[in-house]
N, C-alpha and C positions, 0 to 999 in steps of 0.2 A: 504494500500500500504506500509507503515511503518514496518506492520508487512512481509513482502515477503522483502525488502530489507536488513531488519535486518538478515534475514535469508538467504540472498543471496549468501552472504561470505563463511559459511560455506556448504552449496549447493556446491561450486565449487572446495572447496576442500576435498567435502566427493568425490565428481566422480572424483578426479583425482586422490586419495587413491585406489577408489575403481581396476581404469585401471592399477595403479601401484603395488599393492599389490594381484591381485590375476587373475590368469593366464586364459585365455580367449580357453583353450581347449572345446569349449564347446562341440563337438560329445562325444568325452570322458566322457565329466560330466553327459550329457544326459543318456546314458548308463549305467551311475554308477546309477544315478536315477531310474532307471527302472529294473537292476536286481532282486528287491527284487519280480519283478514281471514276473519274467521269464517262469513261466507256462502258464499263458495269451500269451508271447508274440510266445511262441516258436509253440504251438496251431494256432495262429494268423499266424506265417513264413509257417506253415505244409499247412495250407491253400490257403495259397500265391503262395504256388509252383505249387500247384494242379491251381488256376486260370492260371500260366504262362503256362505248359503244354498245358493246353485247347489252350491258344491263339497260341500258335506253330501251331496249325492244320489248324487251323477257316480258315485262309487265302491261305492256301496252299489246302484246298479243295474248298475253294470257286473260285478258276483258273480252278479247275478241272470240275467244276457245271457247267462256261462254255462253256471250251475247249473242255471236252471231255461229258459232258453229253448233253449240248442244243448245241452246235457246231457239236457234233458228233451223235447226235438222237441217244442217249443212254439212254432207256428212265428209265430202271433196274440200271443201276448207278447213274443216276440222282436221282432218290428216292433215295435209300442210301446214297449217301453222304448229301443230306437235312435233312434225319434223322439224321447221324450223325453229322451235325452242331445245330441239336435244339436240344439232347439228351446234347451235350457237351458243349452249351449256357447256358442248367439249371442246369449242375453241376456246373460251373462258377458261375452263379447267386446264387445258393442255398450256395454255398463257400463264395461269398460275402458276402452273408445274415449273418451267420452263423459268420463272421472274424468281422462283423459289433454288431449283440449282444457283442461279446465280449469284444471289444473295449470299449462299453457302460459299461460294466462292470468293464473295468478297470481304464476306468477314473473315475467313481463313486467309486471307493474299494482306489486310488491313489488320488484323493481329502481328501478325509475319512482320509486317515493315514498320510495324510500331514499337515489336520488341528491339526486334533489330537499333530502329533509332536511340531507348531506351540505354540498351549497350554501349553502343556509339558515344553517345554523347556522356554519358556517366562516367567510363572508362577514361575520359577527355578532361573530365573536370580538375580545376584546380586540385593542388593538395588541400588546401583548407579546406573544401567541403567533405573530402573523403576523411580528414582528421577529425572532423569535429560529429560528421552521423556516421559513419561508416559507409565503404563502397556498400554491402550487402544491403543496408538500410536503407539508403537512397535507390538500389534498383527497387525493393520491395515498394517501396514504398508508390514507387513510379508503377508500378507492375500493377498494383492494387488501385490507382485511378486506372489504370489504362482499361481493367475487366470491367468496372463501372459505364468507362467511355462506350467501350467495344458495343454497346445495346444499341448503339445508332445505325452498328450494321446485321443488328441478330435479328430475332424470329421478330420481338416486340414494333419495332420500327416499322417493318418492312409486312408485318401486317396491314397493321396500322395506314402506311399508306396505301396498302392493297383496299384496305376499305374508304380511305378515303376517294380513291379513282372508282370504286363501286357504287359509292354514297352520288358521287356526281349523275353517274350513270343513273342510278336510281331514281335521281331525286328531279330531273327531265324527265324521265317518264313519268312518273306520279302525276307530275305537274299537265302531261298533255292529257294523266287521265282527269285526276281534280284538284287545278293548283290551288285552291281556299285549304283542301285537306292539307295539302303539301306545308302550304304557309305555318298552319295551327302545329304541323309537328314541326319544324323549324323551331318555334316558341320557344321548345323546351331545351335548348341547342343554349341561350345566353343563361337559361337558371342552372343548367347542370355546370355550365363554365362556370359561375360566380361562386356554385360550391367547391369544384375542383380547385379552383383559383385560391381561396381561403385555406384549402385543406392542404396544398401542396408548398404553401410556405413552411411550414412546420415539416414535412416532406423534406426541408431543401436543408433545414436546421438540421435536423436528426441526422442525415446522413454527412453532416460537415462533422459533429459530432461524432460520426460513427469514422469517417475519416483518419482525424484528429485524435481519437484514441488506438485506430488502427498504427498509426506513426508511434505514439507512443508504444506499442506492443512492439511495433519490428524493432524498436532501440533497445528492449529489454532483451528479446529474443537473440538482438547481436552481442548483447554485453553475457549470454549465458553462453551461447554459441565457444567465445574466447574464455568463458571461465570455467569451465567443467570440471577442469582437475580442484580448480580452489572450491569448489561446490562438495566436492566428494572428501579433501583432507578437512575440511573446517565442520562437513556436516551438516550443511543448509539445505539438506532438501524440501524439510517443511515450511522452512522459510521463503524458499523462491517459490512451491507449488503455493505458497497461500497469497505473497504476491502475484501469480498467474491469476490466481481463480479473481481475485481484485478486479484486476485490470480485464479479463475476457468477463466479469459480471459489468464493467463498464461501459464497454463496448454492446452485449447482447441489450443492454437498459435503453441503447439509443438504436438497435435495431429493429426489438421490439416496439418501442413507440412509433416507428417507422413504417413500417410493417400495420398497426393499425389505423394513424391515417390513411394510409393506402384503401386499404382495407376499405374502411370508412367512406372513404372518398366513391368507392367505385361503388360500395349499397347503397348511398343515397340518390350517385347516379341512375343508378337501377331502379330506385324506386319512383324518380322523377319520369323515366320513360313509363314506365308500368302505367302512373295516372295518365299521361298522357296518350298512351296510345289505348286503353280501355275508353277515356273521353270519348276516341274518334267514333265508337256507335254509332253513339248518340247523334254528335254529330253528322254522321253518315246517314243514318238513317232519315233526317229531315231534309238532307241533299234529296235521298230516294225518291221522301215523299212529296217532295217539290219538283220532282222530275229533269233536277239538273245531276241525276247520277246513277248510272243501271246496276243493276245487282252484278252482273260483270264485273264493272268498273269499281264497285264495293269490296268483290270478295278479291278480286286484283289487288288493288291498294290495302287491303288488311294483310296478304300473303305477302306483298311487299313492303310492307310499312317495317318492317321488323329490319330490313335492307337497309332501311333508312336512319333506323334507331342506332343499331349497330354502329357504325363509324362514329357517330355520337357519342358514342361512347367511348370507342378508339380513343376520340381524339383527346378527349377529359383523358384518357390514360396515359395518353402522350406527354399531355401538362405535370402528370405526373413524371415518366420517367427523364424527362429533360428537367425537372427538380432533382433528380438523384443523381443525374448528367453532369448538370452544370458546377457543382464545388467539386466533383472531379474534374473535370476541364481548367479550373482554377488552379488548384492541387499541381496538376499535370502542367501547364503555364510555369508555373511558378520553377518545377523542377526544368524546364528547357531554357529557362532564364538563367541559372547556373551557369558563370561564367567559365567556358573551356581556355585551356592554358595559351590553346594557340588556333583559332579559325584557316578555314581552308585557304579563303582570301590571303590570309597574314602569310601562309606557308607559300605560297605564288611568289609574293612581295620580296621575299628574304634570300639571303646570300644561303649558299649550299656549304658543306665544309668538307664537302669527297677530294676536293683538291687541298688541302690544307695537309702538309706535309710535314713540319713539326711545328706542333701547336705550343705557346708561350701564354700565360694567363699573369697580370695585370691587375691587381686589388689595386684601384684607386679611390683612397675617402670612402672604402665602405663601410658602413650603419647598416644595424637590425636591430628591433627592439620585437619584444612577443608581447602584447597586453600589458600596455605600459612599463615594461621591465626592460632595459638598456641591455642586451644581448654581447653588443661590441661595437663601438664608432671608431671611427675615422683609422679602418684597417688598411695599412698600406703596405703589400707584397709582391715578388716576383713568386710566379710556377716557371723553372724554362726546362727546356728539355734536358735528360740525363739526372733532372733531382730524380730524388728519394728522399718523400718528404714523409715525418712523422709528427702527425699534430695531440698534443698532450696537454692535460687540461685538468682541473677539477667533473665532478658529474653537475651537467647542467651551465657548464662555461661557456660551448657556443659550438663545441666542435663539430657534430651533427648540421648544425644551423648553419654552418662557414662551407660544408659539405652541400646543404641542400640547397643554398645559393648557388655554388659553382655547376650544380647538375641543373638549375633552372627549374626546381620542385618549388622553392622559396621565392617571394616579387622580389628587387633589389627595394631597397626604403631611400638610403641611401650612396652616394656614390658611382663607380662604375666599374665591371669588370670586364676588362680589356683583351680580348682574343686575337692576336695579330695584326693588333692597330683598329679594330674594329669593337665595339661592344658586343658583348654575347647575345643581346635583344636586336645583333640586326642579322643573328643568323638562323635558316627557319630551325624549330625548335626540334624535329624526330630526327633532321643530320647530325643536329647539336649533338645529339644526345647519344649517336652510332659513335659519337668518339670514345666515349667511356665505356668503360668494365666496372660495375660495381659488384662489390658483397659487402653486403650489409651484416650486420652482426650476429642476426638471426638469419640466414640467407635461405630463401625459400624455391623448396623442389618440386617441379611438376610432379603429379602422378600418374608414372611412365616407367620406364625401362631405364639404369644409369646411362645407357648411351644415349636414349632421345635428351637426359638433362644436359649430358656433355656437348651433346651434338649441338642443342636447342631445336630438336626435331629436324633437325639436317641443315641448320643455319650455320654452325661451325664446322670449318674444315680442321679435323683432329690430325696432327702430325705423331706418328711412331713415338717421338721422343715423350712426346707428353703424355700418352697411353700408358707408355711403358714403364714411367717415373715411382719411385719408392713411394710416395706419396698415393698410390693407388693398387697399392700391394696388396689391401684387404680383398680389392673384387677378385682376383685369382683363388682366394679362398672358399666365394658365394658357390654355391652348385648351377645358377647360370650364367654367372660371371658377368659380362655390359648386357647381358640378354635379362637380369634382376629385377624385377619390378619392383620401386620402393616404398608404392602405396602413398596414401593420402599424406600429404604433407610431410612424406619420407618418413615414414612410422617405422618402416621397417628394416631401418637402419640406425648409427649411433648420431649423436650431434656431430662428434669428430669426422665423422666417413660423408657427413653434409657439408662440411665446411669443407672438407677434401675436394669434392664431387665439385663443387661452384669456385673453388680454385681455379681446377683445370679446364671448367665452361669459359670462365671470367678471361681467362689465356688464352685461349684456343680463339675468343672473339678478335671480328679485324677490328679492331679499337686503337687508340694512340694515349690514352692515360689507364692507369688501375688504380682504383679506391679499395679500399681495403676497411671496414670497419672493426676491431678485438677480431681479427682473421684466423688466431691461435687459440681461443678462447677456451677450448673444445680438445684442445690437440694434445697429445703426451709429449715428453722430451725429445724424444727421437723425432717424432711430425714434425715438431718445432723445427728443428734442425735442418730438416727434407727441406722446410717451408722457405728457410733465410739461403737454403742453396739454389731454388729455382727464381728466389725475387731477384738472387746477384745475377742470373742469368737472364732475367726475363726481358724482351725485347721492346718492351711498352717505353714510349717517351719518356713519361712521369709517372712515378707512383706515390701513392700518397697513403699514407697507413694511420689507423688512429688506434693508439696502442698505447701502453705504461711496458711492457715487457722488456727487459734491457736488452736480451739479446737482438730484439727487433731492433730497437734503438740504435745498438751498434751497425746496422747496415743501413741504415740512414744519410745522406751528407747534410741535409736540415730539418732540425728541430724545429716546429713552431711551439711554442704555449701560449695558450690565452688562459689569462688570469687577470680580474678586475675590470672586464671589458677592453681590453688592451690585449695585445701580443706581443711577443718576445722572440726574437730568431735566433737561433745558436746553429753556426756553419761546423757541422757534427757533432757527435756522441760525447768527445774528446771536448769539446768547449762546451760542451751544458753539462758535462761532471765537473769541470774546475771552476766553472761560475759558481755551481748550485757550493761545491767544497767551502767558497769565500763567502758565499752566503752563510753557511753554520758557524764558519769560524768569529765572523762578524759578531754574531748573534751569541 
C-alpha cells in the first residue's frame, strides 16, 4: 500500500498535465491514426455503400410483398420481389463478409506497426527516461494504451459503422414508406445521446483512473521483476502479495465502476428505444386509419424499424468507446512525445566517423550536475591515442557520469567535448557510438550460445588469437564448448566467465576506444593476470578503465581522479604513488 501512495501524488498530476497539455480532439486524432491505412478503409466505405443501397430496397419491397403481391394475389410479382430481397440479402451478406476479413486485417497489419513503433521509438529514448520508469515500464505501459487504442480497428468500431451505412440505408427507405414514422423514431436518437453523453464522462474518468493505476502497477511489477532475490533473502513475500492485492483492488475499483456506466449507459438506451418504438402502434395505427399508411407499409416499417433502432444504439456505444479511447490516445501522445536521443533528420544532418582514423577527445570546461548536486565543473583533458587511461574516484564522484558523457548517454550541461577538432554533437550519434567497446560493470549477455555473444550474432569477426587466449580456457571444459547456451541473462554461467565472455566480444568489435568498467571484478588472480596481458596487447587507440586495482593501475600511463568535483592527472602509476606517499607524509 506504501508503494500506491507514494505514487499517488504524482498519479494526479501526471492526469491533470495530461487534460491540460494536450487537446482532447479525439475524431480528429483517430483519423490521423488511421490514414496510413486508407486502402483498407476506403475498400471497407466502397463496401459500406453497396450494404446501405441494399437496405434502401429490403423494406420498400417488403410493403410491396404485401400490399401488392399477397394482398393483391399477385402471384408473378410476389416471386420476384422475394427473389429480389434474397438475391440483395446475399450481396449485403457477402459485403459484410468481405468488409469483415478486412477489418481482421487491418487491425492485425495496425497492431503490427504500432508495436513495432512502440519498440522503435522506446529503445531510442533518452537515458533519462529509461533511468527514471524503466525501459520495460515505458513499453508496458505504451502496450496497454495501445490494446485500449487498437478498438478503432476491432469488431466494436467496425460494427458500428457497418450499422451506421445500414441505418442510412434504412432510414431512406422508411422514409419513402412513412417519413412522419421515420421522423418520431429519429426523436429518440438526441434523448438516448444526452444520456450517453452524461454517462460516458464518468466512462472517460474511470478509465484515466484505470490507466493511471495500470502505470503504477507496471512500476511495481519492474521494481519486483529486478528484486526477487532480495524478496526471497529478506522474506517479503507477504508483504509484496499484500501490496499487489492493494494496488490490483485499485485498479479493478475503477474498472468496475466503468464497466457499470457502461453498462448503465446502454439499459437506459435500451429502454429509451423500447418506448419509442412500442409508441409507433399507436401511432401507426391512426396513419392506417387515416389512410395515409397500408398494412404493408405498417408491418414493413415495424420489421424495419428495429434496423433503424439498432445503429442508434451503435452509435450511443461509440460515444462510449471513444470515452475509453481517448485518455488512451493521451497516455499514448504523451509516450511518442518522449524525447529520442537522436531523430532521423539529425542522423542525415551529421558528420559520419567511418573515416576517423585515430580519434583524440578534448574535455573543454566540462560541467554536470544531477538534481542540483555539482557532479564536476570546468573539467579540462586530453584522450589521444596510445593512453591507457584509469579513472579512480570515491563511489558517486562522477566516474560513471565523465563515462556517460563521452559515450553521449548523458546531454553535455556544460562545456564541450572535442572529437578531432569537431564537437561530439556534430557527429551522427549510432557512428559515434560504433567507435567504442564498452563493459560495463555488470556486463550483460544475450540468451544464446557463447559464440553468438562473442560473435554478437555474426557482427564480430573473431580472430584465432582471441578464441584461443587463456582467458577463455573455461569453455574447453563446457560439454559444448562456443556451441553452450548460457540462458537468460547468462544464469548459466559464473560472473567471472561473463566478464571473460564480453572481454573478448568488446575486442573482437571494429571499434577504436575500450571502456572498461571494475572489468576484474569477478576475476581470480590468474584472470587478473590473463586480463593486464591482453590490455598491453590490445590494438584499441585508447583504453580507459575504471578501476582501484593496482595491478591495473600499473598498466596505465594516466591516472585521472576526480575528487571534490575536480580532477587530478598523474602521467602513470609511478607519479600517483609518490604524490599520494607526500601526501601521508605531509599529513
Amino acid at each position: 500500500m506504501y508503494y500506491y501512495v507514494r505514487k499517488r501524488k504524482c498519479k494526479r498530476q501526471e492526469r491533470t498535465s495530461l487534460s491540460k497539455n494536450i487537446k482532447k480532439n479525439y475524431f480528429q486524432r483517430i483519423v490521423k491514426l488511421l490514414l496510413p491505412y486508407k486502402k483498407h478503409i476506403i475498400i471497407m466505405s466502397l463496401l459500406m455503400v453497396l450494404i446501405t443501397f441494399g437496405n434502401i430496397f429490403i423494406p420498400i419491397f417488403q410493403q410491396n410483398i404485401i400490399d401488392d403481391g399477397l394482398l393483391g394475389n399477385n402471384v408473378g410479382f410476389l416471386i420476384t420481389l422475394v427473389v429480389s430481397i434474397i438475391v440483395i440479402s446475399l450481396i449485403t451478406n457477402l459485403s459484410t463478409l468481405i468488409q469483415s476479413y478486412l477489418r481482421i486485417d487491418l487491425n492485425a497489419v495496425f497492431l503490427k506497426d504500432k508495436q513495432k513503433e512502440i519498440f522503435n521509438h522506446a529503445i531510442k529514448l533518452k537515458i533519462e527516461y529509461i533511468k527514471n520508469d524503466g525501459l520495460i515500464q515505458i513499453i508496458k505501459n505504451a502496450e496497454y494504451s495501445l490494446n485500449n487504442i487498437s478498438q478503432v480497428t476491432g469488431n466494436q468500431i467496425s460494427d458500428t459503422l457497418i450499422q451506421i451505412f445500414k441505418f442510412i440505408g434504412v432510414f431512406i427507405g422508411l422514409c419513402i414508406i412513412n417519413w412522419k414514422l421515420t421522423l418520431f423514431l429519429l426523436l429518440s436518437i438526441p434523448v438516448r445521446w444526452f444520456i450517453t453523453n452524461i454517462l460516458s464522462k464518468y466512462v472517460e474518468k474511470y478509465q484515466m483512473d484505470t490507466i493511471m493505476t495500470q502505470k503504477v502497477i507496471h512500476g511495481w511489477e519492474d521494481d519486483i521483476y529486478h528484486s526477487a532475490t532480495e524478496i526471497k533473502l529478506w522474506n517479503l513475500y507477504d508483504k509484496k502479495n499484500t501490496e499487489y492485492d492493494d494496488l490490483l483492488e485499485k485498479r479493478n475499483t475503477a474498472v468496475k465502476k466503468m464497466g457499470k456506466f457502461t453498462i448503465l449507459s446502454s439499459l437506459l438506451g435500451d429502454s429509451v428505444g423500447t418506448i419509442f418504438f412500442n409508441v409507433l402502434y399507436i401511432i401507426g395505427g391512426f396513419f392506417i386509419w387515416g389512410g395515409t399508411l397500408s398494412i404493408g407499409g405498417m408491418l414493413a416499417f415495424i420489421s424495419y424499424a428495429n434496423y433503424l433502432m439498432e445503429p442508434i444504439g451503435f452509435i450511443s456505444e461509440l460515444k462510449m468507446v471513444l470515452s475509453e479511447v481517448g485518455p488512451s490516445l493521451d497516455t499514448y501522445d504523451q509516450f511518442l512525445n518522449y524525447e529520442e536521443e537522436q531523430t532521423n533528420k539529425q542522423e542525415q544532418e551529421k558528420m559520419k566517423c567511418v573515416n576517423i582514423d585515430k580519434p583524440s577527445f578534448k574535455f573543454d570546461n566540462v560541467s554536470f550536475s544531477f538534481k542540483d548536486r555539482l557532479i564536476f565543473g570546468s573539467i579540462n583533458m586530453d584522450f589521444i591515442p596510445g593512453d591507457r587511461i584509469a579513472l579512480i574516484g570515491e563511489n558517486g564522484s562522477g566516474k560513471s557520469t565523465l563515462i556517460n558523457l563521452l559515450l553521449r548517454l548523458y546531454e553535455l550541461q556544460g562545456g564541450n567535448i572535442i572529437l578531432n577538432n569537431n564537437t561530439i554533437l556534430d557527429y551522427e550519434l549510432f557512428s559515434y557510438r560504433n567507435m567504442f567497446s564498452v563493459i560495463m560493470q555488470n556486463p550483460y549477455l544475450f540468451n544464446g550460445t557463447i559464440m553468438d555473444n562473442l560473435s554478437m550474432f555474426g557482427s564480430n569477426k573473431l580472430e584465432d588469437t582471441l578464441l584461443n587466449c587463456e582467458l577463455l580456457d573455461f569453455i574447453n571444459k563446457l560439454p559444448d564448448k562456443f556451441n553452450t547456451n548460457i540462458g537468460n541473462n547468462a544464469s548459466h554461467i559464473s560472473g567471472g566467465e561473463k566478464q571473460k565472455i564480453a572481454l573478448i566480444r568488446a575486442l573482437a568489435a571494429d571499434s577504436k576506444v575500450l571502456i572498461l568498467d571494475e572489468p576484474t571484478s569477478a576475476y581470480d588472480k590468474k584472470s587478473e593476470k590473463d586480463f593486464i596481458e591482453i590490455i598491453k596487447k590490445c590494438n584499441k587507440d585508447i583504453v580507459i578503465m575504471i578501476t582501484h586495482q593496482p595491478e591495473l593501475l600499473r598498466a596505465t600511463n594516466k591516472i585521472i581522479e576526480i575528487k571534490d568535483e575536480k580532477i587530478k592527472i598523474y602521467t602513470g602509476y609511478r607519479n600517483y604513488l609518490v604524490e599520494k606517499e607526500n601526501i601521508v607524509e605531509k599529513n
